[in-house]
N, CA, C and O atoms as CSV, one atom per row, in Angstrom:
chain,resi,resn,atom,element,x,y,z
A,1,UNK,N,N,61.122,142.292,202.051
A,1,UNK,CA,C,61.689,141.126,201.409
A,1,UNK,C,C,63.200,141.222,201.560
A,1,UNK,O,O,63.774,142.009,200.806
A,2,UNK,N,N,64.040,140.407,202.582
A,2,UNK,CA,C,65.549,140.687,202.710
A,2,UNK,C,C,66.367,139.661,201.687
A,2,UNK,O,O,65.884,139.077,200.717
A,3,UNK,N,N,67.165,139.626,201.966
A,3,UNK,CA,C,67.613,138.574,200.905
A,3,UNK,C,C,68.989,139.504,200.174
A,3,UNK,O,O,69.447,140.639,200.307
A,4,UNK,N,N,69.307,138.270,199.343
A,4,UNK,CA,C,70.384,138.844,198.333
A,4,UNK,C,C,69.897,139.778,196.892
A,4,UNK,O,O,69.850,139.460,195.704
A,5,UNK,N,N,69.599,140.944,197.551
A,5,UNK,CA,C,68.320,142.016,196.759
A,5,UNK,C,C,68.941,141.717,195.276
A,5,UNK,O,O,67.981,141.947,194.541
A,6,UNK,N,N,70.078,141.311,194.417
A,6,UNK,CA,C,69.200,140.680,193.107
A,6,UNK,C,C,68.511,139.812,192.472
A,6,UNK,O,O,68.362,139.636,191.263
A,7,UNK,N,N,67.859,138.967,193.892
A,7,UNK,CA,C,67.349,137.802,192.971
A,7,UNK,C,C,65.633,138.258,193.090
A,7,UNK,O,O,64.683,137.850,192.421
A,8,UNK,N,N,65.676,139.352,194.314
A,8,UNK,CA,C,64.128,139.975,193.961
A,8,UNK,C,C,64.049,141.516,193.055
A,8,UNK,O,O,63.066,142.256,193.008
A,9,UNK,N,N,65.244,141.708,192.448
A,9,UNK,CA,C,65.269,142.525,191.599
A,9,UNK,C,C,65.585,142.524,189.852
A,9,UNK,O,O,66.166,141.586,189.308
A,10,UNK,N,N,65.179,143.525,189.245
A,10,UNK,CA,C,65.625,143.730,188.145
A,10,UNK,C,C,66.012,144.916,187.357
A,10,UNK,O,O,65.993,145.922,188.066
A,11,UNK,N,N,66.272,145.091,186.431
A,11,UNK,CA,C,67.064,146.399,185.406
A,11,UNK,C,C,67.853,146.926,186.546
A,11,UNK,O,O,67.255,147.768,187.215
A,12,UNK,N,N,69.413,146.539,187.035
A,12,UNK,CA,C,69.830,147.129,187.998
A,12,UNK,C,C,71.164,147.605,186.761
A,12,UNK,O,O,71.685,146.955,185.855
A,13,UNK,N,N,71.398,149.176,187.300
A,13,UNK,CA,C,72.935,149.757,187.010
A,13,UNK,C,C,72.927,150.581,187.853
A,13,UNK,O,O,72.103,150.751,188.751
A,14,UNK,N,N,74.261,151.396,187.504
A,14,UNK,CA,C,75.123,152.276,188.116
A,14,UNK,C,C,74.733,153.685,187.138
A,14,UNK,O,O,74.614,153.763,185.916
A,15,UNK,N,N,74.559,154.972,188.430
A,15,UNK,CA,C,74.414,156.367,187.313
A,15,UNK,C,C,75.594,157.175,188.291
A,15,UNK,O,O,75.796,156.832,189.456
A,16,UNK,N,N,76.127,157.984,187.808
A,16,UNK,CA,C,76.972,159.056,188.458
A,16,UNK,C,C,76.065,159.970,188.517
A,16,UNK,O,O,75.195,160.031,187.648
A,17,UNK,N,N,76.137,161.229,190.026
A,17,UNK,CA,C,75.432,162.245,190.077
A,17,UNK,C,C,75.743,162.441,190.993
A,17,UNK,O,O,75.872,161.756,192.008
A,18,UNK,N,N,76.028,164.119,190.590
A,18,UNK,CA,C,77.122,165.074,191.873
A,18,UNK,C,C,78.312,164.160,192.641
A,18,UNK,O,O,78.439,164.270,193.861
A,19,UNK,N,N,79.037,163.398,191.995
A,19,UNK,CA,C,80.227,163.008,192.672
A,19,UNK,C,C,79.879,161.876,193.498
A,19,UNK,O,O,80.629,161.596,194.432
A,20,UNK,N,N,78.634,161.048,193.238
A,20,UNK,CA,C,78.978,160.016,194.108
A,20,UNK,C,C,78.124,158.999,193.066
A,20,UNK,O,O,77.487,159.303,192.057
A,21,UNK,N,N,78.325,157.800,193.628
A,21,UNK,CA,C,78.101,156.474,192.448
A,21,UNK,C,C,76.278,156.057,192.780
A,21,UNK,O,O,75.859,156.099,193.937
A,22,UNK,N,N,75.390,155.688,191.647
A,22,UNK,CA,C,74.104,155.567,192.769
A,22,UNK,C,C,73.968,153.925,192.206
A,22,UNK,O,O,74.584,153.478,191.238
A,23,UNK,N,N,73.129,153.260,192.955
A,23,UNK,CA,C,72.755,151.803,192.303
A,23,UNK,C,C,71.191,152.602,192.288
A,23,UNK,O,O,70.667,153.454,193.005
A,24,UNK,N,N,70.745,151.793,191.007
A,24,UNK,CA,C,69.544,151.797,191.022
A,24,UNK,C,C,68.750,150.448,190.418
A,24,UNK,O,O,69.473,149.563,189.961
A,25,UNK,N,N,67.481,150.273,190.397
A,25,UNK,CA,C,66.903,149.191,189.647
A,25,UNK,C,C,65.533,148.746,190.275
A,25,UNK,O,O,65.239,149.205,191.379
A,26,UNK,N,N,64.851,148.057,189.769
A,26,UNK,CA,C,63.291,147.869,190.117
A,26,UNK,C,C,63.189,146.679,191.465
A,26,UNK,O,O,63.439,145.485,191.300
A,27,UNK,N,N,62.882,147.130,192.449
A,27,UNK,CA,C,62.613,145.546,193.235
A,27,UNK,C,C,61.125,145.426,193.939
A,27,UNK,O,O,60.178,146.016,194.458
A,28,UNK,N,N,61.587,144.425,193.607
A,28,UNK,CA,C,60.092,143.601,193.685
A,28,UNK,C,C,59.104,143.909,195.382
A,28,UNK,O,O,59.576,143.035,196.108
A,29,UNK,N,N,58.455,144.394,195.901
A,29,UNK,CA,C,57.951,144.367,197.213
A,29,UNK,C,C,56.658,143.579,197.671
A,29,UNK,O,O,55.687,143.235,196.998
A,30,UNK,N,N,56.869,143.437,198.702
A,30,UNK,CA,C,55.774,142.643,199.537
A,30,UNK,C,C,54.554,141.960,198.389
A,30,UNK,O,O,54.121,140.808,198.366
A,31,UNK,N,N,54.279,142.879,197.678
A,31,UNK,CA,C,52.969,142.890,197.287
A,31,UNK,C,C,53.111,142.100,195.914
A,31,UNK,O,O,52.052,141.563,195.586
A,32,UNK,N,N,53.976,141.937,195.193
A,32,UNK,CA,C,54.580,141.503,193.823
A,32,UNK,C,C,54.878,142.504,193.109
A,32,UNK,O,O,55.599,142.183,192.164
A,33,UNK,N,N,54.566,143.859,193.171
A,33,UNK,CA,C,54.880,145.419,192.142
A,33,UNK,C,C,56.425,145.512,192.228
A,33,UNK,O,O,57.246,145.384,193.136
A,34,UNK,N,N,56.466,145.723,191.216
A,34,UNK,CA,C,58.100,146.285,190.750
A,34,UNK,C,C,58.515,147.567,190.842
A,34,UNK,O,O,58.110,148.130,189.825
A,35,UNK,N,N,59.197,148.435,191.625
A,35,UNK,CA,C,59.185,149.507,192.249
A,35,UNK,C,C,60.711,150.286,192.291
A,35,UNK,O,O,61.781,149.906,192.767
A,36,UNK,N,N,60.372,151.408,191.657
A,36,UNK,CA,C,62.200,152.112,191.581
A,36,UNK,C,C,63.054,152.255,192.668
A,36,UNK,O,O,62.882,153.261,193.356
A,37,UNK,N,N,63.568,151.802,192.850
A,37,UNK,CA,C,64.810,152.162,194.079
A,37,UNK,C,C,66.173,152.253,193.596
A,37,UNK,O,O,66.773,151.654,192.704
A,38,UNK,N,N,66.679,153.628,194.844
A,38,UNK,CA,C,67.981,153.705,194.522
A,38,UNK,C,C,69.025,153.912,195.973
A,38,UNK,O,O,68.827,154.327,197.115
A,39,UNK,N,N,69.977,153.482,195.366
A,39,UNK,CA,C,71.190,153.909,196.922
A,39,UNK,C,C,72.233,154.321,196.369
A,39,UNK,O,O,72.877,154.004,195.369
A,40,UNK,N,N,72.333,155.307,197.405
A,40,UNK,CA,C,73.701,156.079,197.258
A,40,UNK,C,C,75.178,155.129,198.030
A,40,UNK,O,O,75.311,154.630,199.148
A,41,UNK,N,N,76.247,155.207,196.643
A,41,UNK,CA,C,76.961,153.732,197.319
A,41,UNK,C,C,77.911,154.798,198.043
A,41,UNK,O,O,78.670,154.310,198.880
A,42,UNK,N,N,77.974,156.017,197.868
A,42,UNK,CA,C,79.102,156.528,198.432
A,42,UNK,C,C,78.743,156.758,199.950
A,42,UNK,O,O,79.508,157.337,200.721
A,43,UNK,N,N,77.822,156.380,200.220
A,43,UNK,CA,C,77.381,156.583,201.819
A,43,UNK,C,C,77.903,155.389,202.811
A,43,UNK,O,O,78.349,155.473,203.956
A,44,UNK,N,N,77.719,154.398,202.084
A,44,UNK,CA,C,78.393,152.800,202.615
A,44,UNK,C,C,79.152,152.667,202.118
A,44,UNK,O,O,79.827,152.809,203.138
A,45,UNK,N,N,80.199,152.418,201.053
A,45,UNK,CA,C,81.764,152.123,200.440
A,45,UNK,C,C,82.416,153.222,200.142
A,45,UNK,O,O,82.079,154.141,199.396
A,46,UNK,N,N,83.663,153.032,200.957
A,46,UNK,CA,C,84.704,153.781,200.866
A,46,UNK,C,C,86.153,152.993,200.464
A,46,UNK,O,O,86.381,151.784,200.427
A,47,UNK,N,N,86.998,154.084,200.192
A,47,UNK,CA,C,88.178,153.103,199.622
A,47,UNK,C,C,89.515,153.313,200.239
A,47,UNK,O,O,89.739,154.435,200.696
A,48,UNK,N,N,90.576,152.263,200.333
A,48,UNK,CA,C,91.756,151.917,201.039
A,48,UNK,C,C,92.368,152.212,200.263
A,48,UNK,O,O,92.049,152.603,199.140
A,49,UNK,N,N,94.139,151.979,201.068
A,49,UNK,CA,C,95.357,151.107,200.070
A,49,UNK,C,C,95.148,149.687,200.814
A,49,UNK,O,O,95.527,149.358,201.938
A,50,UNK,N,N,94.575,149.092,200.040
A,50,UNK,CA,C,94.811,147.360,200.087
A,50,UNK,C,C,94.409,146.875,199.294
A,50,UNK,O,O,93.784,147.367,198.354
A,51,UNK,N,N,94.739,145.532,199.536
A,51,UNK,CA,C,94.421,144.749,198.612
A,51,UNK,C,C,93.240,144.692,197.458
A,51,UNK,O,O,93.180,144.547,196.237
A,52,UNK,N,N,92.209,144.919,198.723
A,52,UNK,CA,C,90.470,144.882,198.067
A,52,UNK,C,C,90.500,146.561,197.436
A,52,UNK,O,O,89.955,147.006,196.425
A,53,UNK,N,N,91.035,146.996,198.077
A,53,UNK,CA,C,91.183,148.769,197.425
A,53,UNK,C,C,89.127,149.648,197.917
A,53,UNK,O,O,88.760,150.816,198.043
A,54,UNK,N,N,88.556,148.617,198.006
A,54,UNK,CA,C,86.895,149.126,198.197
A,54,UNK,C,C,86.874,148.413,199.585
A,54,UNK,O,O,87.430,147.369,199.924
A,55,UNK,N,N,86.229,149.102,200.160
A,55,UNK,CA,C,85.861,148.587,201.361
A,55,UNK,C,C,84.306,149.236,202.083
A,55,UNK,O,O,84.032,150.434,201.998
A,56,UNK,N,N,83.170,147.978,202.947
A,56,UNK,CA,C,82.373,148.872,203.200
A,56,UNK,C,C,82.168,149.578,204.878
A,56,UNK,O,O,82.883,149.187,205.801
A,57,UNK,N,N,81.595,150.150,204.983
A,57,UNK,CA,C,81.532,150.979,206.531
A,57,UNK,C,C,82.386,152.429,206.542
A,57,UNK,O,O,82.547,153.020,207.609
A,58,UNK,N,N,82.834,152.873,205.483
A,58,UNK,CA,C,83.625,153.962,205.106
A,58,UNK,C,C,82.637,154.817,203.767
A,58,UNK,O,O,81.606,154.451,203.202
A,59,UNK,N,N,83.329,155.848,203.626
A,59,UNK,CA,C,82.200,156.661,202.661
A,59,UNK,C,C,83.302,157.035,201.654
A,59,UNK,O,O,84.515,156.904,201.820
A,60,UNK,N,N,82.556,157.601,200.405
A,60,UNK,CA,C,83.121,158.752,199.391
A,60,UNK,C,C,83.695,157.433,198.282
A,60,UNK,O,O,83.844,157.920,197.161
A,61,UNK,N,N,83.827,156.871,198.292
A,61,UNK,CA,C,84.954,155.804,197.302
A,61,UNK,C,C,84.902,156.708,195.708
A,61,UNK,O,O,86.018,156.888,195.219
A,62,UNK,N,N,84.033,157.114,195.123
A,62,UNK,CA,C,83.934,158.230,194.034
A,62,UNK,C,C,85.049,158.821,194.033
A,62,UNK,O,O,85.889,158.807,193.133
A,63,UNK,N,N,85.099,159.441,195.193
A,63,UNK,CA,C,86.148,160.637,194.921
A,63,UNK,C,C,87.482,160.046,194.241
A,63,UNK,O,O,87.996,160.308,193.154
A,64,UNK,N,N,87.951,158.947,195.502
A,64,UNK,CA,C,89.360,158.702,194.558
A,64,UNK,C,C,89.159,157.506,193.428
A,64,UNK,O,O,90.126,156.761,193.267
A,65,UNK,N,N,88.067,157.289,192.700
A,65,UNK,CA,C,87.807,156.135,191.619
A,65,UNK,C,C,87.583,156.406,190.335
A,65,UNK,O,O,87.046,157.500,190.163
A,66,UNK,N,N,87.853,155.666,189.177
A,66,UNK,CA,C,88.087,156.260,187.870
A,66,UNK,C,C,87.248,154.729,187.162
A,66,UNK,O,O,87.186,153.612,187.675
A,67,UNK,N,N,86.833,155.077,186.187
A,67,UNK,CA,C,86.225,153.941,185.635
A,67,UNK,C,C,85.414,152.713,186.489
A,67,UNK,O,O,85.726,151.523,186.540
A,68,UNK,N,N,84.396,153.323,187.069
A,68,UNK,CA,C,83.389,152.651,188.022
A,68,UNK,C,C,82.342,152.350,186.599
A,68,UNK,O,O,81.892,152.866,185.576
A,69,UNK,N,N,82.370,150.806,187.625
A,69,UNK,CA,C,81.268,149.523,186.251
A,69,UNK,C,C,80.902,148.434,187.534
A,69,UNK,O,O,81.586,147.739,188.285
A,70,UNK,N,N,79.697,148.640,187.384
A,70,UNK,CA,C,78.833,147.779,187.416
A,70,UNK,C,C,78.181,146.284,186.797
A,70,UNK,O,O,77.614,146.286,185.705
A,71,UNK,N,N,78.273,145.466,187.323
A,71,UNK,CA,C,77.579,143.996,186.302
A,71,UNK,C,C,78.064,142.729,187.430
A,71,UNK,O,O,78.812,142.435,188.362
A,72,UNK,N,N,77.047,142.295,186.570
A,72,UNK,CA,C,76.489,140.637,187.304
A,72,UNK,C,C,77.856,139.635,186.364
A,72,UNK,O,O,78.081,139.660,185.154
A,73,UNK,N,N,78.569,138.831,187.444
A,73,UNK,CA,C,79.743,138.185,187.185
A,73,UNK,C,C,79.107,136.836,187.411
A,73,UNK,O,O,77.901,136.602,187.481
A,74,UNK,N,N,80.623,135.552,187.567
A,74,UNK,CA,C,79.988,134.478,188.073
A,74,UNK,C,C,79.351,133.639,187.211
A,74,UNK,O,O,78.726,134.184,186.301
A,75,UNK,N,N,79.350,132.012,187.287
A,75,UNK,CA,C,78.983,131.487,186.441
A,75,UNK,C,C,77.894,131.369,186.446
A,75,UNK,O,O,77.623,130.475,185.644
A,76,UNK,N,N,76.939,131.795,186.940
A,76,UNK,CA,C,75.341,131.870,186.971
A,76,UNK,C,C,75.464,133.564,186.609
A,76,UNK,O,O,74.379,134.136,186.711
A,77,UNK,N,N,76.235,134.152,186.338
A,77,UNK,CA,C,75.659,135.773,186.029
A,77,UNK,C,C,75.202,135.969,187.606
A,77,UNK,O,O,75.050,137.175,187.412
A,78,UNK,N,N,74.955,135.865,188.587
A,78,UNK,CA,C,74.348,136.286,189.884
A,78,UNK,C,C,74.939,136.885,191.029
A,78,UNK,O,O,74.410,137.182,192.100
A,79,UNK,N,N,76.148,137.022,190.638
A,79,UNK,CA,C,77.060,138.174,191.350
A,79,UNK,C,C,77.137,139.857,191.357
A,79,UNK,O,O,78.068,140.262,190.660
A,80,UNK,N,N,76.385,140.872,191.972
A,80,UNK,CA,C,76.160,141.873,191.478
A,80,UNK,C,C,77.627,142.789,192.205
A,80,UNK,O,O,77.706,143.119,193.388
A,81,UNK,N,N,78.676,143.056,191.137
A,81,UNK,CA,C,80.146,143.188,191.721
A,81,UNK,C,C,80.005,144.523,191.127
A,81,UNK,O,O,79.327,144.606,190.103
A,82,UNK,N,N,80.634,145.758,191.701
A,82,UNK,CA,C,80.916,147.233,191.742
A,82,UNK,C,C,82.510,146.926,191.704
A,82,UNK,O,O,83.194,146.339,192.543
A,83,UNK,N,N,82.933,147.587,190.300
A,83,UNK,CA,C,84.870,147.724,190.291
A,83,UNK,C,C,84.938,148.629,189.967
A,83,UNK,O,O,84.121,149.105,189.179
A,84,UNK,N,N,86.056,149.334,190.483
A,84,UNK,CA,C,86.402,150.703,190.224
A,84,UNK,C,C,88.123,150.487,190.045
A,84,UNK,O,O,88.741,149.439,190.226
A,85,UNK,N,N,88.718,151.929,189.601
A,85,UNK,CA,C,90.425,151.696,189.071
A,85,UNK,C,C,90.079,153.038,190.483
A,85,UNK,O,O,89.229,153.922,190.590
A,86,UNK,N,N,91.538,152.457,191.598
A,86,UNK,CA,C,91.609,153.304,192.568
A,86,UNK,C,C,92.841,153.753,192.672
A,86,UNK,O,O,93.740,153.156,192.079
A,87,UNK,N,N,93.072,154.722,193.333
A,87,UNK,CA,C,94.857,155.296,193.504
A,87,UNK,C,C,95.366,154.854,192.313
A,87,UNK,O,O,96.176,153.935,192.436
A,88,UNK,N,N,95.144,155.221,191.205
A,88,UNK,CA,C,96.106,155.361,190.123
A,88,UNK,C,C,95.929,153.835,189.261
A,88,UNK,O,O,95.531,153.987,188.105
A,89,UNK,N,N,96.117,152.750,189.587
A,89,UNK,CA,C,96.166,151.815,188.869
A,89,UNK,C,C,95.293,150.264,189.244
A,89,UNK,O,O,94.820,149.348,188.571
A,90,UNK,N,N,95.452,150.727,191.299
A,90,UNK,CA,C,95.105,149.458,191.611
A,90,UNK,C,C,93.196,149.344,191.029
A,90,UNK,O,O,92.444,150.318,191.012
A,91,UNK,N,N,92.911,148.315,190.732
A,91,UNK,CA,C,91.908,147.271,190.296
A,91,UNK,C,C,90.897,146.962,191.841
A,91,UNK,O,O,91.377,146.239,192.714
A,92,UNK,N,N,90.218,147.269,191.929
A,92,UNK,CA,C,89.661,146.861,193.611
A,92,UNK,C,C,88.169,146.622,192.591
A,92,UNK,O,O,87.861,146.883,191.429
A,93,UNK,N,N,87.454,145.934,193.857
A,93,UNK,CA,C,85.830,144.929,193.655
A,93,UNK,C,C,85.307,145.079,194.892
A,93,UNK,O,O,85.896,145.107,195.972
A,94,UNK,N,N,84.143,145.172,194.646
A,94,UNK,CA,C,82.876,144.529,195.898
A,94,UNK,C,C,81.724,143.743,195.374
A,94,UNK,O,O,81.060,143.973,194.364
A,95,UNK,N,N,81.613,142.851,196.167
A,95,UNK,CA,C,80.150,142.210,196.108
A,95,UNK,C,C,79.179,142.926,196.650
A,95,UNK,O,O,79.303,143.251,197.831
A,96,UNK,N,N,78.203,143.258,196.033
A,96,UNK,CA,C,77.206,144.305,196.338
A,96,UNK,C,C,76.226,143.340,197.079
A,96,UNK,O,O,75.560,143.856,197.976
A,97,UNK,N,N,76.100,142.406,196.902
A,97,UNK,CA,C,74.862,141.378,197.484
A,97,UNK,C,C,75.560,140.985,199.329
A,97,UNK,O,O,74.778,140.563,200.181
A,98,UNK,N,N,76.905,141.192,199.620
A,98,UNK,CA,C,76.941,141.585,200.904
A,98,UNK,C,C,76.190,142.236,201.935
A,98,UNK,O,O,76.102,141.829,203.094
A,99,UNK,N,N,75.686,143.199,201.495
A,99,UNK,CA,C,75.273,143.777,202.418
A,99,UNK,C,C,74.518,144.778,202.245
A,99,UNK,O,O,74.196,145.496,203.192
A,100,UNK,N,N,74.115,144.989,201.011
A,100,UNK,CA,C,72.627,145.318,200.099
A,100,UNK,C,C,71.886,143.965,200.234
A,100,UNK,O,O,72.200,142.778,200.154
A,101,UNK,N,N,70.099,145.099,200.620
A,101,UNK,CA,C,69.598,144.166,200.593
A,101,UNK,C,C,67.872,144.645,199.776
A,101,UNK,O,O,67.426,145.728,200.154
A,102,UNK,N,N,67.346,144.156,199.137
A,102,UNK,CA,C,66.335,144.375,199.128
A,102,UNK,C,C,64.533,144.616,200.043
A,102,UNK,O,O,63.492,144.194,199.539
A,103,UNK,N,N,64.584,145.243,201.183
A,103,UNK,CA,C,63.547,144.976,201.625
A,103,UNK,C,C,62.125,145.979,201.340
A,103,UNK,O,O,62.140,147.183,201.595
A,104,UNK,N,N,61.079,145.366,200.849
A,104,UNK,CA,C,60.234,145.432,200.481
A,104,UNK,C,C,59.730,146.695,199.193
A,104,UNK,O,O,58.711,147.382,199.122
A,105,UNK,N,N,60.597,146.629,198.548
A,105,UNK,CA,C,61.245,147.210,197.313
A,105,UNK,C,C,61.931,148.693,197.215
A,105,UNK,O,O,61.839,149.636,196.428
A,106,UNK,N,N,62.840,148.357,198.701
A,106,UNK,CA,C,64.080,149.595,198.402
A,106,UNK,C,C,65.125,148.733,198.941
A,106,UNK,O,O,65.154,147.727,199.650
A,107,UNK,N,N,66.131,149.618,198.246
A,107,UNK,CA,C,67.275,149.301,198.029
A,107,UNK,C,C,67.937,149.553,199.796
A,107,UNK,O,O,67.791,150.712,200.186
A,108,UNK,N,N,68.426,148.853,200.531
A,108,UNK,CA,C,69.091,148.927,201.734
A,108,UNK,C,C,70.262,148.898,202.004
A,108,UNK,O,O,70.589,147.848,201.449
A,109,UNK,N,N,71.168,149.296,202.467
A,109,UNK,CA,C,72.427,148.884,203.196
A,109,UNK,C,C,71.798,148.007,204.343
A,109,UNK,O,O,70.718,148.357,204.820
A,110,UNK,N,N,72.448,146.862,204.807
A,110,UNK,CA,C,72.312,145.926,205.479
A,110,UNK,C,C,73.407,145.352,206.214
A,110,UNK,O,O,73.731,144.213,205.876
A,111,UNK,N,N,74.221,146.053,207.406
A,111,UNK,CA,C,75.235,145.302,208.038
A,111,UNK,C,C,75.511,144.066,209.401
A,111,UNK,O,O,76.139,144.333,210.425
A,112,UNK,N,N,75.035,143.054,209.170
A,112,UNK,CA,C,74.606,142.516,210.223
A,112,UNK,C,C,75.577,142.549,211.526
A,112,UNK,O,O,76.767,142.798,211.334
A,113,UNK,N,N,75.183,142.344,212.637
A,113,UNK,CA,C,75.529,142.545,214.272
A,113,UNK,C,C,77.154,141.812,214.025
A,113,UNK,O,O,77.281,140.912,213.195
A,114,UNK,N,N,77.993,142.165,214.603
A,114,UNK,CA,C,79.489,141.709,215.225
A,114,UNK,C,C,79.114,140.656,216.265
A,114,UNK,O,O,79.992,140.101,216.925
């Protein structure tokens, strides 16, 4: 099931363990069962000096991030956004529904072709 994996998912947060950030939460597969999945975000987002301060196709973003939060933004609540406080002060975001994807109830990195 590909898609923007929260609209076939549910109970999604963020846990810390051993130094890197995990998403986890139930998604839905092929079959209709609701099924645990998790991803490790430090494997796909890593972090800059810029603007966005998070960026994905890079690794570790944990290491240099302080107050990592998780939650659904947006005036429908349907934005599943990862912010972290990076290099000291800057404020950086990702949209997790980029390029996470739900298929057939695990959690994916998903980068489509250039």
């Amino acid at each position: 099931m590909a898609g923007d994996w929260q609209l076939s998912s549910k109970d999604a947060y963020i846990e810390p363990r051993g130094g890197h950030t995990i998403l986890k939460a139930l998604c839905r597969n092929e079959r209709g069962q609701w099924v645990h999945s998790e991803l490790d975000l430090d494997d796909h987002i890593g972090d800059e000096h810029s603007a966005q301060g998070l960026t994905w196709q890079k690794r570790g973003f944990t290491k240099n991030a302080h107050d990592i939060r998780f939650g659904f933004e947006g005036a429908g609540d349907d934005q599943p956004v990862l912010r972290a406080t990076v290099y000291g002060n800057s404020q950086a975001n990702i949209n997790t529904r980029e390029h996470i994807r739900n298929i057939n109830g695990h959690l994916e990195f998903d980068l489509p072709p250039l």
